[in-house]
Every structure is written in structure tokens, then in C-alpha cells.
C-alpha positions in Angstrom: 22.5 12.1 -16.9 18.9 12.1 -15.7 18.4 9.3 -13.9 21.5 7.2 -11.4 20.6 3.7 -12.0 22.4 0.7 -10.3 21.6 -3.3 -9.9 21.3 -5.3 -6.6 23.4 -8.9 -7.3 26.3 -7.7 -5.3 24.5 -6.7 -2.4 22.8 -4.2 -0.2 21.5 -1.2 -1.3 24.6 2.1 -0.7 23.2 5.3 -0.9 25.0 7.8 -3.2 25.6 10.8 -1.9 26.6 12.6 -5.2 22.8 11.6 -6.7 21.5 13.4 -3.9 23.6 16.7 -4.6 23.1 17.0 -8.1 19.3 16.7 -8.0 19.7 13.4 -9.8 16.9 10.7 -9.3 18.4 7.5 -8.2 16.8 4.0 -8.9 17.1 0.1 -8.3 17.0 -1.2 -12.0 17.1 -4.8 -11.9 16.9 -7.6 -9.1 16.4 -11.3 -9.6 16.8 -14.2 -7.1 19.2 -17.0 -8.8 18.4 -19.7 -5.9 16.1 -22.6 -5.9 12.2 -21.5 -6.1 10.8 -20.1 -2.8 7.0 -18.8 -3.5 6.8 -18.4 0.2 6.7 -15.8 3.3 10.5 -16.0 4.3 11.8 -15.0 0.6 8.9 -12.4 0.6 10.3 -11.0 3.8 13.6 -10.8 2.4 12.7 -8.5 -0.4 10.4 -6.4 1.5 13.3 -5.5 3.7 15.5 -4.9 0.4 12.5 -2.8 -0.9 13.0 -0.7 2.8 16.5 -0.1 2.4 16.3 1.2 -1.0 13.6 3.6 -0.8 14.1 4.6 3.1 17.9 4.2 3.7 19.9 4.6 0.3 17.5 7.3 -0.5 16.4 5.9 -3.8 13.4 7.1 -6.4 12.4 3.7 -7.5 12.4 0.3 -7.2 12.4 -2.5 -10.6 11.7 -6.3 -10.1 13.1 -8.0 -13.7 10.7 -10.7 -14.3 7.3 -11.5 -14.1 7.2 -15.0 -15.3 10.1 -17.3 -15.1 12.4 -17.8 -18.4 14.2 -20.7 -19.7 14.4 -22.7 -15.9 10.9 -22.9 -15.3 12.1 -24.2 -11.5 14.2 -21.4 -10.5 13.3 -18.2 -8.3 13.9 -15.2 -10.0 10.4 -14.2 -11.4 7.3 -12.9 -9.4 5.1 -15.8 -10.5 5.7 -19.3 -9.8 6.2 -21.7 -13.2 2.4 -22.6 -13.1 1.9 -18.8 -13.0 1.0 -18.5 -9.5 2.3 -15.2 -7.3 4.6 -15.7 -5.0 4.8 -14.1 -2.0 7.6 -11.4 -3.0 5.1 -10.6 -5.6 2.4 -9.7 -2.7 5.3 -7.7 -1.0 6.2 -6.1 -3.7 3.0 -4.4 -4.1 2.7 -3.5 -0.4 4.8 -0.4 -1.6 3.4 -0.5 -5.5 0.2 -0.7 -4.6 0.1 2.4 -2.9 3.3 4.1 -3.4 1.7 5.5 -6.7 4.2 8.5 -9.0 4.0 11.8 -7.6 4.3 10.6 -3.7 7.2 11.7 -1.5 8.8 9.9 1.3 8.5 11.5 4.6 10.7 11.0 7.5 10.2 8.0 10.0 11.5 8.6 13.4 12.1 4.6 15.1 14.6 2.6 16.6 17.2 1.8 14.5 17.8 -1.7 14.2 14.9 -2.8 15.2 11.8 -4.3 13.9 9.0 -3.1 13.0 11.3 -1.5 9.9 9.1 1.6 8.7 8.7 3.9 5.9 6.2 6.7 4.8 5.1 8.1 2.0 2.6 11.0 1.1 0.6 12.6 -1.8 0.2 16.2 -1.4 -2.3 16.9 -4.0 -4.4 14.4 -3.3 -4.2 14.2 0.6 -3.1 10.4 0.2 -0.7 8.6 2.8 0.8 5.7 3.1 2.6 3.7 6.0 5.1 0.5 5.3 5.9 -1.6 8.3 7.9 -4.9 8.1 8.1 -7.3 11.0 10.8 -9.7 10.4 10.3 -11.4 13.8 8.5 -15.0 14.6 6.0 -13.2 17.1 3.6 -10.0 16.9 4.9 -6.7 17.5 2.3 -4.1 18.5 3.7 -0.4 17.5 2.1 3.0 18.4 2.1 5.7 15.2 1.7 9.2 15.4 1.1 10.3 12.4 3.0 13.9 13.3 0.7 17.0 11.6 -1.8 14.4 10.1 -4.7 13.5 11.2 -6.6 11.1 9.0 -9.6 9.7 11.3 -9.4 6.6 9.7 -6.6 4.0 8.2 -6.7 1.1 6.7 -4.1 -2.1 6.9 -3.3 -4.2 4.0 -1.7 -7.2 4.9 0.7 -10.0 3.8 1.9 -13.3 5.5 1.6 -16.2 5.5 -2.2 -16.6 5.4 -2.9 -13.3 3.9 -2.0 -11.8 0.3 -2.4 -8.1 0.2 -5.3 -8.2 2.0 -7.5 -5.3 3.3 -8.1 -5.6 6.8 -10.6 -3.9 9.0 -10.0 -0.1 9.4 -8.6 1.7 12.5 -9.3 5.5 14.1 -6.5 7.3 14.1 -7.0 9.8 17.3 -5.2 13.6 17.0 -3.4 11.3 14.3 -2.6 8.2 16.4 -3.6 4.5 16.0 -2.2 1.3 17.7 -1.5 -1.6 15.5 -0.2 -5.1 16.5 1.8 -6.3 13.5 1.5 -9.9 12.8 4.8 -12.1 12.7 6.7 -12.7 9.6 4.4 -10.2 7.7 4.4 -6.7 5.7 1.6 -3.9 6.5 0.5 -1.0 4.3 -1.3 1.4 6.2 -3.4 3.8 3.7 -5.4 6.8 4.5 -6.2 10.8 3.2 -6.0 13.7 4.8 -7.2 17.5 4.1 -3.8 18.8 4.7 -0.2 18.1 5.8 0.6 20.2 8.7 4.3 21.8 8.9 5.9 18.9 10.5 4.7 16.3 7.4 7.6 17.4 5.0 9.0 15.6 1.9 12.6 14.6 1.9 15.4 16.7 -0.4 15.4 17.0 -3.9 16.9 13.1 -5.4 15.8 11.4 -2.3 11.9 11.7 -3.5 10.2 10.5 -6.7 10.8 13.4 -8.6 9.9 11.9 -12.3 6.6 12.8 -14.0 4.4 9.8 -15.0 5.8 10.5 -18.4 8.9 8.7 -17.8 9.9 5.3 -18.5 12.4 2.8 -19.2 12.7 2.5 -22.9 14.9 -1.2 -23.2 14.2 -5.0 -22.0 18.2 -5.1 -21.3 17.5 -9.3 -21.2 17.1 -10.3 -24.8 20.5 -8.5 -25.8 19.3 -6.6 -28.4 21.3 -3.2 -28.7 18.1 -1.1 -30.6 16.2 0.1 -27.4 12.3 0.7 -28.3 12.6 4.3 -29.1 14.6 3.0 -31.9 18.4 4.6 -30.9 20.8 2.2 -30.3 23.0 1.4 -27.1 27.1 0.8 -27.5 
């Protein structure tokens, strides 16, 4: 086994322990929403969060959305675009972290408040001096938060942002002093925080083998598990 793969319908993301021991990569296959269609900020929310507790909290290598266009309902809420083919705002959230998250970064650990919003995550590209700073604010009002980017020092970051007004939108940039910038996070919104680097100091280090995105760029998923076919496109066949 290669690759620990598991589906979100039942609930919150677990970690799994034994992925993380064997050196296995562990991924989010397949999620889909099921309920009436919501193109808006509160359903983009709620996957940005789920997005967060895969990657940051059940230590996970990827993260799969099924659709991109809806099926046979044309009204329901489980692709990325609306029925006129129009993104929705889970779409936009989704590629806070796609976006920039690119194969070959590693997360890095986040030191914050637990429970409490903002909910972060970080990422970085060692080869290519690349960084990247997720911050969710579920809240209805602003939250200004204080980073310290701990053995970085950028100069200068940029803020991509989603809400209600904004999709995935580059905002204007920020210093980053000794490698520390002040942001105040909109409400009800998701913020990418991008920026390079000319080297990681000691402090800046990626997270144990199977809790990083440890597949080359080679890989991929070789089946489109919804038209129930059992040949899988490199031509073997599943049981």
C-alpha cells in the first residue's frame, strides 16, 4: 500500500496514526455536499475549515473535491460550479490552499490558540524559497492577528483573499519586519499569505515523514470511481 486513502461523508477528518508510522502518505479522496445548492460564503467557510483539519490536524498529504460541474440534479450542491457554470464560493476556497499549496511543499508547524479563530496553517517550498500562510476567520467580525514568521524573513507578503465580496483576490502587499507582519482578517473570509525567501532558518522545519506531501508530481489517481466502471484508465481492473 502506497498511498492511505479515506472519504469524508461520515464526518470530520481522524488522523491515523499508523499512516504516519509506516511512512505512508495519507489523503482525502472524495467529498461532495448532498444538500440544497449554496454558491455562497458560509458553505465556502465550511469546507475551508474541513480543508484545515485535513491537512493541519489529521496530518493528511492531500485533499480531492469530486466534482467540478454538477451531474444528473443540476440544483443540488455537490460540484464546485453552480448549474449555469458559475464558481461557487467553496470553489474560491478551495484554491486558497491549491493555488499555492503546489506538489513538493511541506507543512510546517503553526503555534496558535487552539480553538480559536483565526484557524492557521503553513506550508513551504524549500527549493524554491516559496511560503505560504492559510488563515480562516469563521467569526462575523475582523480579527487582526500578529505572524512571526519564525527563521523567515521574506520582506514582503502578499494576501489573497476570499469573502464575500472578494474571490481569490490579490490584495495589496505587506513588509514583513525580522519576519513579522500584522494583518486584520476580514469576517467570514479565507487568506493566503504568499511570499519567498532565500533560506529557511533551523526553526522553519517540515513535519515527519506521511504528515507532508511526500508524492512526486508523477503520481496520480488513475480511476473516475463515479461512472462504475471496474477497468481503471491504466487498463487493470478493480474487484
Amino acid at each position: 500500500v502506497g498511498i492511505v486513502g479515506e472519504h469524508l461523508y461520515g464526518g470530520g477528518p481522524l488522523p491515523y496514526p499508523l499512516a504516519r508510522e509506516k511512512g505512508k502518505d495519507y489523503w482525502e479522496t472524495e467529498i461532495s455536499d448532498f444538500k440544497n445548492m449554496d454558491p455562497g460564503m458560509n458553505n465556502g467557510i465550511k469546507y475551508a475549515l474541513q480543508i484545515h483539519r485535513c491537512l493541519a490536524v489529521a496530518g493528511m498529504n492531500a485533499y480531492h473535491y469530486w466534482w467540478l460541474v454538477p451531474g444528473g440534479n443540476k440544483n443540488d450542491n455537490e460540484a464546485l460550479t453552480d448549474a449555469m457554470g458559475r464558481p461557487t464560493k467553496r470553489m474560491y476556497c478551495l484554491g486558497n490552499y491549491s493555488k499555492f499549496i503546489r506538489p513538493g511543499f511541506v507543512r510546517v508547524e503553526v503555534t496558535a490558540p487552539p480553538g480559536k479563530d483565526p484557524w492557521v496553517s503553513a506550508y513551504v517550498d524549500r527549493p524554491s524559497g516559496g511560503f505560504v500562510v492559510v488563515a480562516v476567520n469563521t467569526l462575523e467580525e475582523p480579527v487582526t492577528q500578529v505572524f512571526r514568521l519564525a527563521g523567515m524573513d521574506p520582506g514582503a507578503v502578499t494576501p489573497w483573499l476570499t469573502d464575500d465580496e472578494h474571490d481569490l483576490e490579490k490584495q495589496t502587499g505587506l513588509r514583513a519586519l525580522g519576519g513579522k507582519f500584522t494583518y486584520a482578517i476580514p469576517a467570514r473570509s479565507v487568506v493566503s499569505f504568499t511570499g519567498q525567501v532565500s533560506s529557511f532558518g533551523p526553526t522553519a522545519t517540515p513535519t515527519p515523514p506521511g504528515m507532508g506531501p511526500s508524492v512526486s508530481q508523477a503520481s496520480c489517481l488513475v480511476d473516475d470511481f463515479e461512472k462504475g466502471a471496474k477497468t481503471n484508465l491504466r487498463g487493470g481492473t478493480w474487484g
